[in-house]
C-alpha positions in Angstrom: -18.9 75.3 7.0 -16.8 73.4 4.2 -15.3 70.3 4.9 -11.7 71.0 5.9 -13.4 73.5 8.7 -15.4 70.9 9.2 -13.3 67.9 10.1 -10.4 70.1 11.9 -13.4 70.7 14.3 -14.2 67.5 14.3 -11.0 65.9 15.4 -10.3 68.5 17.6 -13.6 67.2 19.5 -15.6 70.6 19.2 -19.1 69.9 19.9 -21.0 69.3 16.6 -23.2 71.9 15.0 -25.9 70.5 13.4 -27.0 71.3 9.9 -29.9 73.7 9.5 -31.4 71.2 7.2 -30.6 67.6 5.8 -31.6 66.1 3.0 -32.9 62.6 3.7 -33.1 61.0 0.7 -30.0 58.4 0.6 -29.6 58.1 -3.5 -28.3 54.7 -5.3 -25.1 55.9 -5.1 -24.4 56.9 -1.8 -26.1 53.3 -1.1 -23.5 51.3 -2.8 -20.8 53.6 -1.5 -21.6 53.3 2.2 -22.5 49.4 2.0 -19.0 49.1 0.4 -17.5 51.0 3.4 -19.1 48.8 5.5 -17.9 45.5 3.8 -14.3 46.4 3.8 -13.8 47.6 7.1 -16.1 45.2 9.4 -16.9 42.0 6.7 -20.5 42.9 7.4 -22.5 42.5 3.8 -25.3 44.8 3.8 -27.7 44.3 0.5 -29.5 47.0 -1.1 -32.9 46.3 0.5 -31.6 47.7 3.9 -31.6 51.5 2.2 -34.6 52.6 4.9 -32.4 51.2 7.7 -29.4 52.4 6.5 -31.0 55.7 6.2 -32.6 55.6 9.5 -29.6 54.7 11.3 -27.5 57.4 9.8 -29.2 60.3 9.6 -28.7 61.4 13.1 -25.0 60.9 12.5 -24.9 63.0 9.3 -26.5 66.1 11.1 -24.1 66.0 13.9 -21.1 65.9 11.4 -22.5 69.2 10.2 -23.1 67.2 6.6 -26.2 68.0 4.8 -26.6 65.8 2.5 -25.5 62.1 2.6 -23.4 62.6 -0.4 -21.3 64.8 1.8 -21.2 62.4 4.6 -20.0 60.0 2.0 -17.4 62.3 1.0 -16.6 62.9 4.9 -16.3 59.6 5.2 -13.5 59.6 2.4 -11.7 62.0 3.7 -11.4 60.9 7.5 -7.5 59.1 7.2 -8.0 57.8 10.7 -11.2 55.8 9.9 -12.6 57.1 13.2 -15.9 57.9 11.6 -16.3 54.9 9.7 -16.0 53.1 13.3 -18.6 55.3 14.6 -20.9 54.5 11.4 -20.5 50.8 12.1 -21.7 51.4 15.3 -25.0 53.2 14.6 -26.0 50.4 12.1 -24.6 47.5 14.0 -27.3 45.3 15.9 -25.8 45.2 19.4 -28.9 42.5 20.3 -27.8 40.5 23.2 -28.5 38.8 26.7 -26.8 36.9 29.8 -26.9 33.1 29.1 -28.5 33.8 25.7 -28.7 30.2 24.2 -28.2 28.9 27.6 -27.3 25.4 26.1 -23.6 26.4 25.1 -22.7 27.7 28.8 -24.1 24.5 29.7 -21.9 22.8 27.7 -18.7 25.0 28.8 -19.5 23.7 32.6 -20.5 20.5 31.9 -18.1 19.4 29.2 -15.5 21.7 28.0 -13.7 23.3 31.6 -13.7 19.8 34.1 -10.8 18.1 32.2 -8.9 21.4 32.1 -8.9 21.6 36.0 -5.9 20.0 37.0 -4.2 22.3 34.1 -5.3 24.5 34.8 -3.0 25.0 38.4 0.2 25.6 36.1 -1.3 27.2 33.2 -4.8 29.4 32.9 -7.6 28.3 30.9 -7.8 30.7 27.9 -11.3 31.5 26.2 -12.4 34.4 23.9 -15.2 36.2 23.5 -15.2 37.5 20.0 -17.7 39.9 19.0 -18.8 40.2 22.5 -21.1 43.2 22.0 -22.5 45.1 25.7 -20.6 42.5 27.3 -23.5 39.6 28.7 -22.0 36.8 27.0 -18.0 37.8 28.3 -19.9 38.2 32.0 -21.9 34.8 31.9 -18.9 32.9 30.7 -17.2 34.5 34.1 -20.0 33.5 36.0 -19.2 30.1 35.0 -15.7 30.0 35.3 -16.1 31.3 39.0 -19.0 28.4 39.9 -16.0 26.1 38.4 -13.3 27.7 40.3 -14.5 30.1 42.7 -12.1 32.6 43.6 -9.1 31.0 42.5 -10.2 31.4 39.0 -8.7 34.8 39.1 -5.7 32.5 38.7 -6.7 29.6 36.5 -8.9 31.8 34.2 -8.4 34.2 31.6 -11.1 35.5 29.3 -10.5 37.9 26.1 -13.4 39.7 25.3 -13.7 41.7 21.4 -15.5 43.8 19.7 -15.1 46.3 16.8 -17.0 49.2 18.2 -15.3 51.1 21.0 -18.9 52.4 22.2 -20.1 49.0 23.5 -16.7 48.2 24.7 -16.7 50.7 27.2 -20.1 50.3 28.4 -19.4 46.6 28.8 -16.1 47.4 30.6 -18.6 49.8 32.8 -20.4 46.6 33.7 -23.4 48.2 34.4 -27.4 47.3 33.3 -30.7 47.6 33.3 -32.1 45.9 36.2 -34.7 44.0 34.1 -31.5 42.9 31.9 -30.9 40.3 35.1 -34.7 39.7 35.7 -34.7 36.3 34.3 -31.3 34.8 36.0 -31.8 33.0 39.1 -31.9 34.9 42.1 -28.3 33.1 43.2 -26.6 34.7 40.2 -28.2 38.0 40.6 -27.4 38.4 44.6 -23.7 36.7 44.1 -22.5 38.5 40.5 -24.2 41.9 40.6 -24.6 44.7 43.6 -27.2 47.5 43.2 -25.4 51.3 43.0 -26.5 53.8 44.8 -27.8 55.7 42.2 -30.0 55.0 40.2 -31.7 52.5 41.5 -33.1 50.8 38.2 -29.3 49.9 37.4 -27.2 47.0 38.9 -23.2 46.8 38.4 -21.1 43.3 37.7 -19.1 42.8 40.6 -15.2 43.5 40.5 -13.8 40.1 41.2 -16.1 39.0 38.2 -15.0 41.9 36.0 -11.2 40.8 36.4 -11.8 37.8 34.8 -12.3 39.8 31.7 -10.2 41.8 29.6 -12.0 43.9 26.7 -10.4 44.8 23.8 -10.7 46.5 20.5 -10.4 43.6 17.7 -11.9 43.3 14.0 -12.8 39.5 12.9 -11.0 40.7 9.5 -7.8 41.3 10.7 -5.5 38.3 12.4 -6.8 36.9 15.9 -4.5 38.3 18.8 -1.3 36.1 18.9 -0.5 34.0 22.2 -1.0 30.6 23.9 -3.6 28.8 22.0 -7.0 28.5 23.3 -9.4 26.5 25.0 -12.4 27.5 23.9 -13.9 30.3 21.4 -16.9 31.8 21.5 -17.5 33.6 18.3 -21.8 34.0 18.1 -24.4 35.5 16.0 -21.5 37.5 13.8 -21.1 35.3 10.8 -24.6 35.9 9.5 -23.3 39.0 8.6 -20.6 37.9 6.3 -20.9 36.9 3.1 -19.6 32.9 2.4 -16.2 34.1 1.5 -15.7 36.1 4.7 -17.4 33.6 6.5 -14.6 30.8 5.5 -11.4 33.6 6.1 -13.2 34.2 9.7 -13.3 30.7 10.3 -10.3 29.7 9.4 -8.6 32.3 11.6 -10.5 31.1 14.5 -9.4 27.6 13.9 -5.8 28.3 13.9 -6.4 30.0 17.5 -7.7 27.2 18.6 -5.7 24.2 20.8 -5.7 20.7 20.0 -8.9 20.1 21.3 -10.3 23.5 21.9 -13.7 24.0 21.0 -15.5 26.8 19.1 -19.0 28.0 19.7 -21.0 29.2 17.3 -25.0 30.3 17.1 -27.6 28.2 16.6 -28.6 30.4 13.5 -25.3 29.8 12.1 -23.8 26.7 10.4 -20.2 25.6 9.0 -21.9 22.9 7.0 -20.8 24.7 3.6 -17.4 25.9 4.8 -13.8 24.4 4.5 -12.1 23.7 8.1 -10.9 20.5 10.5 -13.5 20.9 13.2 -15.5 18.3 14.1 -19.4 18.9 15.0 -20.0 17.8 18.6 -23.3 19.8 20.1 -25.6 22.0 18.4 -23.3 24.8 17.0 -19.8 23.4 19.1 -17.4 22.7 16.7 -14.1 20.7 18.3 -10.7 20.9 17.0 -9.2 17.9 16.8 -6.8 16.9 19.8 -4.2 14.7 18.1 
């Protein structure tokens, strides 16, 4: 099959046919090629040592384009205007690691510090927060299940939570709300039996429950390109995605974030990540919360 048969088929969303055989070796230059892909679509700098993951990663997808060779996925790559495929490479090398209240201290914070004052605002205009590179959707969720101790049910009108990512795969599965059972094993028992219900089938799953999910929008956002216009916001939470970036991407990222942010918003970052090196107005308050300043 060349590669004009090929990619009509693909975008007409035929099934793939796999290649009879691929060649797994992943040369120099289709390295440099693929990690330079990657850079200029997502930010995400990828050095030369991560060949065997790269490889790994993608050689599933190469067979089910029909490509034997990773030269020709390379080429594929090239030739796909839409940048559809480059999306789904992303996602197949993309470390989608995550967890409810992972670094528990930072929703601490958010109850404790960041939403009280906002309360009384709150009544005429919602609080806005963002998610940004929410992944599966955990952290989006658990920053619900906060807002709805805070506010019960009338945060459906005093809350408003964007929730980003740049691959579409994880989007809709966080959308879907559903997990692993052993994915809530470590929540208290309170959160389990108030913010999740067990399906009917199968029984190792459990499903976030609507009024929770409505708190959330997902969407489809890239940290390179401008934040989403609108009110300003109250809070970011932008975590574990600027280790990825190199420094310079890391200050353009920030930056954007910053401008997003109200007079006094705060931004949360990981605890693996620091702004010590980088250019911006925020002022360190916690371990990786960052406040704008509210003059």
């Amino acid at each position: 099959m060349d590669s004009l048969a090929r990619e009509r088929r693909d975008r007409a969303g035929a099934r793939p046919v796999a290649a009879t055989s691929v060649d797994a070796s992943l040369s120099d230059r289709d390295l440099t090629a693929i990690l330079r892909l990657v850079y200029e679509k997502s930010g995400i700098a990828l050095h030369r040592g991560k060949r065997a993951l790269v490889a790994a990663r993608l050689q599933k997808r190469v067979t089910q384009t029909g490509c034997a060779t990773f030269g020709d996925y390379v080429r594929y790559l090239r030739s796909d205007a839409t940048g559809a495929e480059l999306t789904v490479l992303l996602d197949a090398i993309a470390t989608h690691h995550t967890a409810f209240f992972r670094e528990p201290q930072h929703f601490e914070f958010l109850a404790r510090v960041v939403l009280p004052p906002l309360r009384a605002r709150a009544e005429r205009a919602p609080i806005l927060g963002w998610s940004a590179a929410c992944s599966s959707g955990e952290e989006p969720y658990t920053i619900a299940m906060i807002a709805f101790e805070q506010f019960g049910h009338a945060a459906a009108e005093r809350f408003r939570l964007l929730a980003s990512d740049l691959s579409m795969p994880v989007l809709e599965r966080a959308a879907r709300g559903v997990y692993r059972a052993e994915r809530v094993g470590g929540l208290p028992r309170y959160f389990v039996l108030k913010y999740f219900e067990r399906p009917f089938s199968p029984a190792n799953v459990v499903q976030v429950v609507d009024p929770l999910k409505r708190l959330v929008e997902f969407r489809q956002l890239n940290l390179l390109d401008p934040p989403p216009p609108g009110r300003p916001l109250d809070f970011i939470f932008c975590r574990n995605a600027l280790i990825y970036f190199d420094r310079d991407t890391q200050q353009r990222v920030v930056r954007q974030l910053e401008a997003r942010l109200a007079p006094g918003g705060y931004l949360f970052t990981s605890h693996s990540e620091s702004l010590n090196s980088l250019a911006h107005g925020l002022t360190w308050v916690a371990p990786a919360v960052y406040r704008r300043d509210a003059a």
